[in-house]
ZAKE-815838 format. One record per atom (N, C-alpha, C): residue in three letters; x, y negated, z negated. Coordinates in steps of 0.02 Angstrom, whole numbers, padded with zeros to 5 digits, always signed. Atoms other than C-alpha are relative to their C-alpha. Layout:
# ZAKE-815838
ALAXYZ
...
This chain:
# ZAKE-815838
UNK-00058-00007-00042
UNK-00036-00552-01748
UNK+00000+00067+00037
UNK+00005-00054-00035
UNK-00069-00366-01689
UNK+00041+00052-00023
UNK-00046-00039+00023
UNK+00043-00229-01712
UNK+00068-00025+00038
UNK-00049+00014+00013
UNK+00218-00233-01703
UNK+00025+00073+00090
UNK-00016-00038-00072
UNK+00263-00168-01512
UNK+00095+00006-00036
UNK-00075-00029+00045
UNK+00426-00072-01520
UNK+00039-00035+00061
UNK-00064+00043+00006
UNK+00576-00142-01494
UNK-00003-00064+00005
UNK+00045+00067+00030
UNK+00522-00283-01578
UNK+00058-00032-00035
UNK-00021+00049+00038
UNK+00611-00435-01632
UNK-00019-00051-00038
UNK+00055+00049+00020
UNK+00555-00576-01761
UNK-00003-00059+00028
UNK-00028+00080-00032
UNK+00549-00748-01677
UNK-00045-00043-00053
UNK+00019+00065+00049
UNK+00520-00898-01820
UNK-00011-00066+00051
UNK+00010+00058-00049
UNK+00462-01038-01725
UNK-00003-00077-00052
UNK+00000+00071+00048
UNK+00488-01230-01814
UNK-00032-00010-00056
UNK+00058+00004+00016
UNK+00333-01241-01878
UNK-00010+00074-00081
UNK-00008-00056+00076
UNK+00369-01061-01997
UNK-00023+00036+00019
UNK+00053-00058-00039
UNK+00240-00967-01888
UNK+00047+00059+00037
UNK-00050-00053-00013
UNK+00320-00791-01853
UNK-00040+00018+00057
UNK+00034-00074-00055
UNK+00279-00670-01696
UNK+00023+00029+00003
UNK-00039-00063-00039
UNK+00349-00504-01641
UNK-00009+00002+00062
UNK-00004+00007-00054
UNK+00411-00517-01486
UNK+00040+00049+00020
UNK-00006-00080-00014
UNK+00431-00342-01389
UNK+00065-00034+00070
UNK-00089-00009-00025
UNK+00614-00329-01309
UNK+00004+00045+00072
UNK-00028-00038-00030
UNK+00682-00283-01142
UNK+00068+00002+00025
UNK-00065-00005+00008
UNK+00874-00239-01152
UNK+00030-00060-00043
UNK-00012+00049+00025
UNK+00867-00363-01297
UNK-00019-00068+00019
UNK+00031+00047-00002
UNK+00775-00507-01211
UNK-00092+00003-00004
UNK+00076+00011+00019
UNK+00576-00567-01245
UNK-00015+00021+00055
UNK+00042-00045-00054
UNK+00465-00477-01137
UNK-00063-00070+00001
UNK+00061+00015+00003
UNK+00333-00576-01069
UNK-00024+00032+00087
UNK+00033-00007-00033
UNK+00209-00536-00965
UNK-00051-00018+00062
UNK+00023+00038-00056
UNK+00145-00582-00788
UNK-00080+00034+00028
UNK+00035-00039-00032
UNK-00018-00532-00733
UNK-00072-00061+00047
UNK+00031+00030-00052
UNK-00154-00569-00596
UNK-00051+00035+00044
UNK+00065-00026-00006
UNK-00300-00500-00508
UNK-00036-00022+00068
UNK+00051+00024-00019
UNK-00409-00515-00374
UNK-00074-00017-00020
UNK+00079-00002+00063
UNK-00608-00526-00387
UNK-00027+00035-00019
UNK+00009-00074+00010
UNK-00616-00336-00389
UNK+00035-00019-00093
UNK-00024+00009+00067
UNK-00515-00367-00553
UNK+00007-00040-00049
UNK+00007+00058+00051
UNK-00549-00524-00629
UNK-00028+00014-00059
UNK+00022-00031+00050
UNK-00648-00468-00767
UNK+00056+00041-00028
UNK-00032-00026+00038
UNK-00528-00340-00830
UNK+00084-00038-00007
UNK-00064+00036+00009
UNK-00388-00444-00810
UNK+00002-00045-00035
UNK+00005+00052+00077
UNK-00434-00577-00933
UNK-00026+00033-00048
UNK-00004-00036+00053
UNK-00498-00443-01040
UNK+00060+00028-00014
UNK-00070-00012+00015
UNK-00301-00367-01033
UNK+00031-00079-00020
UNK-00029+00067+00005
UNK-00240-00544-01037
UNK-00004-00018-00088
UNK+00004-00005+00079
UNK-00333-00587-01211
UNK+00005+00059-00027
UNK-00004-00062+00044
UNK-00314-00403-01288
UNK+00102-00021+00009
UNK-00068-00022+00026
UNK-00120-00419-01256
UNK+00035-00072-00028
UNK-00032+00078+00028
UNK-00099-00606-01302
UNK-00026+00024-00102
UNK+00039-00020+00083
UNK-00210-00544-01475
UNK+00064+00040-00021
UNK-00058-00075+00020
UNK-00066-00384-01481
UNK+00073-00050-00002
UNK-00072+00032+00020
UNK+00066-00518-01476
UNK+00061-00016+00063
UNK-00033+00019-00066
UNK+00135-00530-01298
UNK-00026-00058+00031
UNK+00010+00065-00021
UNK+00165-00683-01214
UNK-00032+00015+00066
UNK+00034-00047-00051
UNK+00070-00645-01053
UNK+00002-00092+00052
UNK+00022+00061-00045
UNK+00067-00779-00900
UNK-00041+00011+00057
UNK+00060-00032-00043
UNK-00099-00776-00809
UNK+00025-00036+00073
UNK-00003+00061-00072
UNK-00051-00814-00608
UNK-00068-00001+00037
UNK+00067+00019-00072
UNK-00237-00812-00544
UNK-00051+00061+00003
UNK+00048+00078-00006
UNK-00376-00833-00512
UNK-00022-00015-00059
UNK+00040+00030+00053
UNK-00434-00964-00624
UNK-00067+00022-00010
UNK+00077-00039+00007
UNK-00620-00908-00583
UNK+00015+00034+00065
UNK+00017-00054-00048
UNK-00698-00796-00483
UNK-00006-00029+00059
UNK+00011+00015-00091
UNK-00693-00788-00279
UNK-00025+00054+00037
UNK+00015-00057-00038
UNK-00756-00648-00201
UNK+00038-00002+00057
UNK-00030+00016-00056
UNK-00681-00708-00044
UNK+00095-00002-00011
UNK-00070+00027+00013
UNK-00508-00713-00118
UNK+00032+00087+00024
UNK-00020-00052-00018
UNK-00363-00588-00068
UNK+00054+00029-00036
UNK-00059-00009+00053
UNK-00247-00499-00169
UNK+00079-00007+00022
UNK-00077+00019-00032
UNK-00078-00513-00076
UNK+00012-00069-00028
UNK-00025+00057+00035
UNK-00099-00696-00143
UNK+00029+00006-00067
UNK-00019-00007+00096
UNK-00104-00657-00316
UNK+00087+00070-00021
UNK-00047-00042+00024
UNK+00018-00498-00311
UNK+00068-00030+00017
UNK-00053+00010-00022
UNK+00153-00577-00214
UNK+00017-00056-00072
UNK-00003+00043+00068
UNK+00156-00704-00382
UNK+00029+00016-00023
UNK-00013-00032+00064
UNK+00167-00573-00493
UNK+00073+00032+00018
UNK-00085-00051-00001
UNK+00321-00473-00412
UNK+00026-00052+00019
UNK-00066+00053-00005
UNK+00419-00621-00363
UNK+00012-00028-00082
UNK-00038+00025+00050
UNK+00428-00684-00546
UNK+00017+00064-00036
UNK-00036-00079+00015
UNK+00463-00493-00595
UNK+00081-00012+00030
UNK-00066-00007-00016
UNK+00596-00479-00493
UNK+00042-00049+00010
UNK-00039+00035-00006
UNK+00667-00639-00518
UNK+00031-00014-00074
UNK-00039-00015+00057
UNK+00710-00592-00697
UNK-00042+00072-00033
UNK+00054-00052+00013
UNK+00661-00413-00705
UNK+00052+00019-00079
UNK-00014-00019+00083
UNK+00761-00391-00880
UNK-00024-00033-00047
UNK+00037+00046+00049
UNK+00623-00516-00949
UNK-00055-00008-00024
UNK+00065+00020-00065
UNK+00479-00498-00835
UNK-00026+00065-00001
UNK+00052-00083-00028
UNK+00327-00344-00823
UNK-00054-00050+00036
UNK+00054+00053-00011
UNK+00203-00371-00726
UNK-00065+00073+00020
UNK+00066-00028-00012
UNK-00001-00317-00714
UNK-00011-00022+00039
UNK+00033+00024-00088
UNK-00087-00314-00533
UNK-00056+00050-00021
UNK+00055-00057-00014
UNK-00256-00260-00526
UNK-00057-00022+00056
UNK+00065+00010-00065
UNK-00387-00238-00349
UNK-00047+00024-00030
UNK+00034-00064-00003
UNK-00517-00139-00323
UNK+00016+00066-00033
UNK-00023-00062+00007
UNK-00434+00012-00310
UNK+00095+00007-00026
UNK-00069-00017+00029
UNK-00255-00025-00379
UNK+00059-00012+00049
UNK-00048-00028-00034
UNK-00177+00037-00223
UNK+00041-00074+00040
UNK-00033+00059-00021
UNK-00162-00133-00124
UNK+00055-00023-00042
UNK-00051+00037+00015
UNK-00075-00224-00262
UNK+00069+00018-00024
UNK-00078-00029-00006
UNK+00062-00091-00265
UNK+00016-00009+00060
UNK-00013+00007-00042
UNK+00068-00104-00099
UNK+00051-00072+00024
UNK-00015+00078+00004
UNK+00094-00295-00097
UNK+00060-00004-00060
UNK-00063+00015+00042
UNK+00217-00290-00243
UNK+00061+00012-00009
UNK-00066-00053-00025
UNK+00335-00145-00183
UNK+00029-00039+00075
UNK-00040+00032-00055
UNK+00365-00274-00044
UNK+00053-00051-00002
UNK-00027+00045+00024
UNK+00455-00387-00156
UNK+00054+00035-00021
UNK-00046-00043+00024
UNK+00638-00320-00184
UNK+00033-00003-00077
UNK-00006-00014+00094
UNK+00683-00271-00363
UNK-00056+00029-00036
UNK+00052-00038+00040
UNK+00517-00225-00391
UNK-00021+00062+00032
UNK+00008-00033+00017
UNK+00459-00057-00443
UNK-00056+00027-00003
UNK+00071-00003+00021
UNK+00260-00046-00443
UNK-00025+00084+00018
UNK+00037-00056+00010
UNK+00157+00099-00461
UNK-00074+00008-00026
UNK+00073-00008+00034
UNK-00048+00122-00463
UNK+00025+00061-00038
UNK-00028-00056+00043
UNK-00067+00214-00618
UNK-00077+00026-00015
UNK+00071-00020+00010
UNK-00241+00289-00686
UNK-00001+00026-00081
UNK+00008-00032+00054
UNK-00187+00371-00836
UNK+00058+00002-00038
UNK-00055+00010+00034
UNK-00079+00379-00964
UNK+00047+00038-00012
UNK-00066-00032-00010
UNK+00033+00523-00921
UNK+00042-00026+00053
UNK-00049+00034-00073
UNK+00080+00433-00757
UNK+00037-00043-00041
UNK-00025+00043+00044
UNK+00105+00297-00868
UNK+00065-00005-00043
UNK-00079-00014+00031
UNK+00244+00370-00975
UNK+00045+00028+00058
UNK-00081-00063-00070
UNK+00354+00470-00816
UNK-00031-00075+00032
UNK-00027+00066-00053
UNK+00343+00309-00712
UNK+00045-00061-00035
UNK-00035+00062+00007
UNK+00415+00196-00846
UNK+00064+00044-00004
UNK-00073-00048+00002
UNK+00532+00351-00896
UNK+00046+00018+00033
UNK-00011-00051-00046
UNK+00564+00422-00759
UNK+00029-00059+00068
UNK-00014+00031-00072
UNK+00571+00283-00622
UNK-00008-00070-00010
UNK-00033+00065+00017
UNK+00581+00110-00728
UNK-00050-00042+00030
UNK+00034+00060-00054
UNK+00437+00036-00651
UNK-00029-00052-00069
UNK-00016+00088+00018
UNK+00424-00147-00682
UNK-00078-00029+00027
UNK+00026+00042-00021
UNK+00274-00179-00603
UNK-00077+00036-00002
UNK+00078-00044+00009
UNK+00069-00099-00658
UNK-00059-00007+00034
UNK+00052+00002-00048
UNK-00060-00077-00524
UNK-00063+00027-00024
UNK+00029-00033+00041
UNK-00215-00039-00615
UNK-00078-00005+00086
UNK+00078+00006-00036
UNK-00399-00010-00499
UNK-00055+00007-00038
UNK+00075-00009+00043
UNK-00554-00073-00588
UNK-00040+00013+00022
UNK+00044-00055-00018
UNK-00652+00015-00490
UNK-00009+00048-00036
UNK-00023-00101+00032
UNK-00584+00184-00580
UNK+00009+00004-00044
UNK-00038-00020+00057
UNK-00517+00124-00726
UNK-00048-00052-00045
UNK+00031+00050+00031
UNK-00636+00051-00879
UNK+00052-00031-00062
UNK-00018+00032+00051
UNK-00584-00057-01021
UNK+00055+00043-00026
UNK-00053-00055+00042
UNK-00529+00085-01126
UNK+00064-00001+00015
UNK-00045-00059-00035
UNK-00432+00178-01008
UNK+00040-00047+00023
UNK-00071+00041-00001
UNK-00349+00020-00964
UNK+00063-00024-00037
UNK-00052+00059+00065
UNK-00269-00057-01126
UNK+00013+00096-00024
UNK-00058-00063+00018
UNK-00217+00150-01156
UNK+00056+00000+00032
UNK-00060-00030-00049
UNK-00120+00156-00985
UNK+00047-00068-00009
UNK-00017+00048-00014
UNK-00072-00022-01015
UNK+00050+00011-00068
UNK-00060-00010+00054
UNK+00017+00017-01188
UNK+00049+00045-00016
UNK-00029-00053+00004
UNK+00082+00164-01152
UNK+00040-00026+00038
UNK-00060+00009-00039
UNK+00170+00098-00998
UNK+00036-00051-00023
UNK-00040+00035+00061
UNK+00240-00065-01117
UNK+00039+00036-00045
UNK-00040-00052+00073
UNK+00283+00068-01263
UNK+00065+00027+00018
UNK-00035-00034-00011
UNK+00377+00194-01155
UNK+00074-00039+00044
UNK-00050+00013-00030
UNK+00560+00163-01114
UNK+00026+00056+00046
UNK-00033-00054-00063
UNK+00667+00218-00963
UNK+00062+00041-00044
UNK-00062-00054+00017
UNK+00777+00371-01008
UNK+00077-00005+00009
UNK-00105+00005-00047
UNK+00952+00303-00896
UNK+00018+00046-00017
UNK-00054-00057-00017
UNK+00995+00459-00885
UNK+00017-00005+00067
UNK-00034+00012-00087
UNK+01121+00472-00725
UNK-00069+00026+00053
UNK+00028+00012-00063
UNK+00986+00547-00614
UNK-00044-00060+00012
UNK+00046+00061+00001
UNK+00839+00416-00638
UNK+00056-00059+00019
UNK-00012+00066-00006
UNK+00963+00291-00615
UNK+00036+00017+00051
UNK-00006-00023-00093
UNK+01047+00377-00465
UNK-00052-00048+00060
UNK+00063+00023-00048
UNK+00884+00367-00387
UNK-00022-00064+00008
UNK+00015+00068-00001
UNK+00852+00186-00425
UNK+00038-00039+00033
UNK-00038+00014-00053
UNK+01009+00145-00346
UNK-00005-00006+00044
UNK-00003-00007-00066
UNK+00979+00223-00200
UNK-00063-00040+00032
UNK+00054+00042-00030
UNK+00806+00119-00181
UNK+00050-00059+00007
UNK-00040+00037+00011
UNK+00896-00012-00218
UNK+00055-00046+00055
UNK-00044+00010-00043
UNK+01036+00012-00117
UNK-00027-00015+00095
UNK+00042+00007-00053
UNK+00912+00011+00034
UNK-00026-00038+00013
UNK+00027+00064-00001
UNK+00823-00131+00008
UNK+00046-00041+00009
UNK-00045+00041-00024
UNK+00983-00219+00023
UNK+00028+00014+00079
UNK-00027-00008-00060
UNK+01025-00140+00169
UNK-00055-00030+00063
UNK+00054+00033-00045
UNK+00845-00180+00253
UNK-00028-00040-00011
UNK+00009+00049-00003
UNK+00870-00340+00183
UNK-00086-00015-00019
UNK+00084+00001+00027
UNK+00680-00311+00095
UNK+00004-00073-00048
């Protein structure tokens, strides 16, 4: 079953079979993630490492490899079911280089994304600015260094202290206004 992600609840399922299922504001966290062909490989290696760790994880794509494929398909996936229950919903995007599928995901309103590289970004972006949505580049980033930045940014919770959530507002409040 893996370790026991924090803020962890038990869920008994019919059958008697237990899991720990990792909590956000008290609901099951699962997990959305997706990839181009720059990232296919590490994305079904994150996929089975966090299904093994105990997260429910929903793969949107690609089934196999395309070289020819583009990531705006796959990211726009991942942040629309983010932000269509982001107190439920994380989601993994990984290109090439990361940067596109923040690009592509920060276009979806409610979501939060951020290429990350390492695992101090990792903690001050979930802390600090609540992001909802993990842009990783396998170009830059190997195995390791992924499932570190990848548990760290799961592990760490947002602070809500009034400014961070000021500031989230005010994105927020903007995106409604320019109707994003």
């Amino acid at each position: 079953m893996g370790r026991i992600p924090k803020g962890e609840n038990l869920k008994i399922f019919p059958t008697g079979q237990a899991q720990w299922l990792t909590l956000i504001n008290g609901n099951a966290m699962t997990i959305y993630i997706a990839a181009d062909h720059n990232g296919f490989r590490l994305k079904n290696v994150l996929r089975n490492w966090l299904e093994e760790e105990g997260y429910e994880v929903v793969d949107e794509g690609p089934d196999k490899f395309d070289k020819n494929d583009d990531y705006p398909d796959y990211g726009i996936k991942v942040a629309r079911a983010v932000a269509e229950k982001p107190d439920e919903r994380r989601g993994i995007l990984i290109c090439g280089s990361g940067v596109g599928m923040s690009v592509v995901a920060d276009k979806v309103r409610g979501v939060r994304a951020a290429f990350i590289h390492n695992e101090d970004i990792a903690r001050a972006a979930r802390r600090d600015d609540d992001i909802n949505v993990l842009a990783l580049g396998a170009l830059y980033i190997d195995e390791m260094g992924a499932k570190k930045v990848v548990r760290v940014w799961l592990d760490e919770k947002f602070l809500e202290e009034e400014r961070y959530i000021r500031r989230i507002k005010k994105i927020a409040d903007y995106e409604r206004e320019q109707e994003c």
